[in-house]
C-alpha positions as a Markdown table, in Angstrom:
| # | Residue | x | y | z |
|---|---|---|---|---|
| 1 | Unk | -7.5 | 13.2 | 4.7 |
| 2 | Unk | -6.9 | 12.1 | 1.3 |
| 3 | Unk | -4.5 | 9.9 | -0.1 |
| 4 | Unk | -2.7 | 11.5 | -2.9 |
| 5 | Unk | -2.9 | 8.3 | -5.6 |
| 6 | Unk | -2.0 | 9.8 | -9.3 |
| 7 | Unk | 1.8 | 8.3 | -9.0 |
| 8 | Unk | 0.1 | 5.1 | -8.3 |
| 9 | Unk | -3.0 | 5.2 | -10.6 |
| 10 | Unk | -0.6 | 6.6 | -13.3 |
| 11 | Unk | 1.9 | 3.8 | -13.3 |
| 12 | Unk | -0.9 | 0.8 | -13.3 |
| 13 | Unk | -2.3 | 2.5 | -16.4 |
| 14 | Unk | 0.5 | 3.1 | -18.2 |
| 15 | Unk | 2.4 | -0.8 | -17.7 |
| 16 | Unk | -0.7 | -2.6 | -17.1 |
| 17 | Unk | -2.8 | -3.6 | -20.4 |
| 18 | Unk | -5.7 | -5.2 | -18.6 |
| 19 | Unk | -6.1 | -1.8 | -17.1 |
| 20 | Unk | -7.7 | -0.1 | -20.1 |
| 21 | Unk | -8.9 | 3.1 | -18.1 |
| 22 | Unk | -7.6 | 5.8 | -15.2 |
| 23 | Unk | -10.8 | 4.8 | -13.3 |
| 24 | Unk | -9.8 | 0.7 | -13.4 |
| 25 | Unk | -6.7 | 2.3 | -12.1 |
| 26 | Unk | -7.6 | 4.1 | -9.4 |
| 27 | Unk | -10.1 | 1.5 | -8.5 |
| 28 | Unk | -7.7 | -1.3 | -8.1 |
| 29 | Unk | -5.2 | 1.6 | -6.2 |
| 30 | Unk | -8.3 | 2.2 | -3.6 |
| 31 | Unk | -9.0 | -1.6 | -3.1 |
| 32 | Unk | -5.4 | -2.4 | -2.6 |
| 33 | Unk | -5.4 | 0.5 | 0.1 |
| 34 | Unk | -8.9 | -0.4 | 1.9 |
| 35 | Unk | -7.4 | -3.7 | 2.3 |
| 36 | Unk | -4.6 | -2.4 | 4.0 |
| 37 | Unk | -6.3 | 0.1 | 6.2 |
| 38 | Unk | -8.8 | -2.8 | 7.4 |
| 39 | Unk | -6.2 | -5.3 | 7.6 |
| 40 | Unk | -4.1 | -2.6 | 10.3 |
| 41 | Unk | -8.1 | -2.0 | 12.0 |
| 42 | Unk | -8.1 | -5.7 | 12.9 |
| 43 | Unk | -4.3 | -5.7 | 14.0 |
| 44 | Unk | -3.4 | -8.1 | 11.1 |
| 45 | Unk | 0.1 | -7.8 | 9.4 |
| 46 | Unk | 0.4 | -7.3 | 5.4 |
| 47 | Unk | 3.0 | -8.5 | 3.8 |
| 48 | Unk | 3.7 | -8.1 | 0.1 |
| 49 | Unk | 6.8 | -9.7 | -1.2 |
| 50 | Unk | 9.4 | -7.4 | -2.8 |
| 51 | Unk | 7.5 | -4.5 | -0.9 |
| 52 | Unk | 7.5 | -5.5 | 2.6 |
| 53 | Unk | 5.1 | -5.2 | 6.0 |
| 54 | Unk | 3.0 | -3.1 | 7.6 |
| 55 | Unk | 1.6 | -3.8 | 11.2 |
| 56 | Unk | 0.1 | -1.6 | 13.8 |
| 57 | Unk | 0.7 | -1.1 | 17.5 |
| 58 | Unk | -1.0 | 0.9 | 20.0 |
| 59 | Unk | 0.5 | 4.1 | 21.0 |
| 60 | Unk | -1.9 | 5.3 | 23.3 |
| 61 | Unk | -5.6 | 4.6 | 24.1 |
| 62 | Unk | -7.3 | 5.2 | 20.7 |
| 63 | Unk | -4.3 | 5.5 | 18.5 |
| 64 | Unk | -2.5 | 3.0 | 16.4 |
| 65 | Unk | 0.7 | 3.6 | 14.9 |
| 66 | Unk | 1.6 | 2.1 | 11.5 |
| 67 | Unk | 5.3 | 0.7 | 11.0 |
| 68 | Unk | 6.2 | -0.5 | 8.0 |
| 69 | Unk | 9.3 | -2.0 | 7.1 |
| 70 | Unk | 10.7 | -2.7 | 3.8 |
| 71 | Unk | 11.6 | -6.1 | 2.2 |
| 72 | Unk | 15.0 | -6.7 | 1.5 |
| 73 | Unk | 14.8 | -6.0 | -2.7 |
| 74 | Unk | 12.6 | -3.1 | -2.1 |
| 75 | Unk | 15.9 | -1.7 | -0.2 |
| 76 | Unk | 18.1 | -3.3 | -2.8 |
| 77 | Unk | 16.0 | -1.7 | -5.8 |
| 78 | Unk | 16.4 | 1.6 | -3.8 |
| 79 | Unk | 19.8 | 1.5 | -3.3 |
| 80 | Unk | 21.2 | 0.2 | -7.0 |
């Protein structure tokens, strides 16, 4: 299934100037989100501050959920 990205590889282009290019863009948006998905694979936790966690758990045999939970200024942002 394919990750819908343009949001993403929009705003990085658009505020970042060492990101001259939409493909720099989407190439930082897909390493950021391989090293999620592997991190979740291998049962690590990712934590970005101001964005929060994501773990994984099993849910049955074969299947991991994800859970993420927000970090406090992410919900603070949201709610202002």
């Amino acid at each position: 299934m394919p990750i819908e990205t343009t949001a993403f590889v929009n705003a990085l282009k658009n505020t970042m100037e060492c990101i001259k290019t939409e493909d720099d863009a989407a190439e930082v948006v897909n390493v950021f989100t391989a090293v999620i998905v592997n991190a979740l694979k291998n049962r690590d936790t990712v934590y970005l501050e101001g964005i929060g966690e994501w773990r994984s758990e099993m849910q049955s045999p074969g299947r991991k959920k994800v859970i993420f939970t927000p970090d406090p200024v992410l919900i603070e942002g949201v709610n202002e």
